[in-house]
Structures are given as C-alpha cells and as structure tokens.
C-alpha positions as CSV (number, residue, x, y, z in Angstrom):
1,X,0.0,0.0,0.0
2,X,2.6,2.3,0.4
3,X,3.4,2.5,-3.4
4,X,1.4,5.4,-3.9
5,X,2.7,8.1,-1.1
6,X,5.9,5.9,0.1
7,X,6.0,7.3,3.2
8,X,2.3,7.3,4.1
9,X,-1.1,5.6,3.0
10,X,-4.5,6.6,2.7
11,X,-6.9,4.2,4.6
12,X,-10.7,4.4,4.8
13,X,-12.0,2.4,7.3
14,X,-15.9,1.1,7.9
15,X,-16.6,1.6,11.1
16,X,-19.5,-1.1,11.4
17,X,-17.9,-4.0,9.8
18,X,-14.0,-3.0,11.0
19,X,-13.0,-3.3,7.5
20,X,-10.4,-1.0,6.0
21,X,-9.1,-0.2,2.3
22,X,-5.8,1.5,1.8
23,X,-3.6,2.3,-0.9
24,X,-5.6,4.7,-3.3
25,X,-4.1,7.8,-4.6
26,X,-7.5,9.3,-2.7
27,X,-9.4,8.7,0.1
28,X,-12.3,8.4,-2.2
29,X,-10.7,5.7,-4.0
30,X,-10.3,3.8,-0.7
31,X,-13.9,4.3,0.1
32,X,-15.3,3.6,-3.3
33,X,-13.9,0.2,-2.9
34,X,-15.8,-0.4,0.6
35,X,-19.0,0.9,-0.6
36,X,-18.6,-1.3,-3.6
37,X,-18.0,-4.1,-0.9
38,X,-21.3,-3.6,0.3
39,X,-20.6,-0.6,2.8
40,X,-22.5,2.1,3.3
41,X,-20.8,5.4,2.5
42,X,-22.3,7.2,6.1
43,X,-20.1,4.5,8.2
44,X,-17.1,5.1,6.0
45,X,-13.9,7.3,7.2
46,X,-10.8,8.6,5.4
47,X,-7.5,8.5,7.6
48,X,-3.6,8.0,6.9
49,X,-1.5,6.0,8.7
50,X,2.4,6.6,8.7
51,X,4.3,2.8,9.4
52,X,7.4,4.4,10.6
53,X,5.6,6.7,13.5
54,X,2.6,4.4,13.6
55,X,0.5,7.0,13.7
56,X,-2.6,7.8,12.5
57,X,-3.8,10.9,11.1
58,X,-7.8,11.3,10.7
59,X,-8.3,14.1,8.0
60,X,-9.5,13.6,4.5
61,X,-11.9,15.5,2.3
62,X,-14.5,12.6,2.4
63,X,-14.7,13.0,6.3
64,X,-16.8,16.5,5.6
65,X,-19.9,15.6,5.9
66,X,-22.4,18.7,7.3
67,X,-25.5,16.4,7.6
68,X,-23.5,14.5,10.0
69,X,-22.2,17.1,12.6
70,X,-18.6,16.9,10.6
71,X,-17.7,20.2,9.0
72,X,-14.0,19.6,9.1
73,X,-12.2,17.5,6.8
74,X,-11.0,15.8,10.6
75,X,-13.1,13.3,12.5
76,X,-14.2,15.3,15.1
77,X,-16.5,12.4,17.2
78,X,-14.0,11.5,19.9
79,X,-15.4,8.3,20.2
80,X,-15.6,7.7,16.2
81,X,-12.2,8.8,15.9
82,X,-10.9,6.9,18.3
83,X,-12.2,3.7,16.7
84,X,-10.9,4.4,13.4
85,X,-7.5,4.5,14.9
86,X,-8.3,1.0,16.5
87,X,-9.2,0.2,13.6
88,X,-6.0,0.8,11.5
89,X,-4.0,0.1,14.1
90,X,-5.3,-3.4,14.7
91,X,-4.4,-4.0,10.9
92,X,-1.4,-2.0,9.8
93,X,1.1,-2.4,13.1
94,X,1.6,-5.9,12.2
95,X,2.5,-4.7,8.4
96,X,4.6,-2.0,9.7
C-alpha cells in the first residue's frame, strides 16, 4: 500500500464492519472500494496511517460531511475517531 505516497497511505475504514481499504491515490478511492463491498458510505472514514511513526492521522476530504455534525475534513466524534484508529492500528502495526 505504500506504493502510492511511500511514506504514508491513505486508509478508509468502515466503522460497522471493522474493515479497511488503503492504498488509493485518494481517500475516495479507498472508500469507493468499501461501498462497492457492500458498505454504506455514512459508516465510511478517510485517515492516513504513517508505518514508521505508527501514527494515525484522521483528515480527509471525504470525512466532511455537514449532515452529519462533521464540518471539518477531521473526525471530530471523539469516540468515532478513536475507533478508526483502532481500527488501522489493529491492521497495519503488524504490516509495519
């Protein structure tokens, strides 16, 4: 996954199922693959995650959504940002 950026990846993660795709040039790329997967777009949020830091970063353009109490491109739920850090954690430190 780390073709694209080499030093960083773009993850979206589905909240509901715990899945994750990773590796787009954008976040929407990532999510377009879950939602043709059978997710639904609402429970789907853009992060990156940097191997060498292991850190996680939870701001992409697809994470704007008004009708959803996010107006910043960053997950501003506490609790919904938290998880999508599990998330990608649980599944890229091993890869790291």
């Amino acid at each position: 996954m780390l073709k694209q950026f080499e030093c960083y990846v773009k993850v979206t993660v589905h909240v509901r199922r715990g899945a994750l795709a990773g590796g787009g040039e954008y976040h929407a790329d990532c999510e377009a693959a879950l939602v043709a997967d059978g997710s639904r777009q609402q429970d789907v949020w853009g992060a990156d995650w940097y191997p060498e830091s292991r850190q996680v970063r939870l701001s992409a353009l697809i994470n704007i959504r008004h009708g959803h109490g996010n107006r910043s491109m960053r997950v501003e739920d506490h609790a919904l940002a938290r998880h999508v850090e599990a998330v990608v954690g649980a599944m890229l430190e091993e890869a790291a």
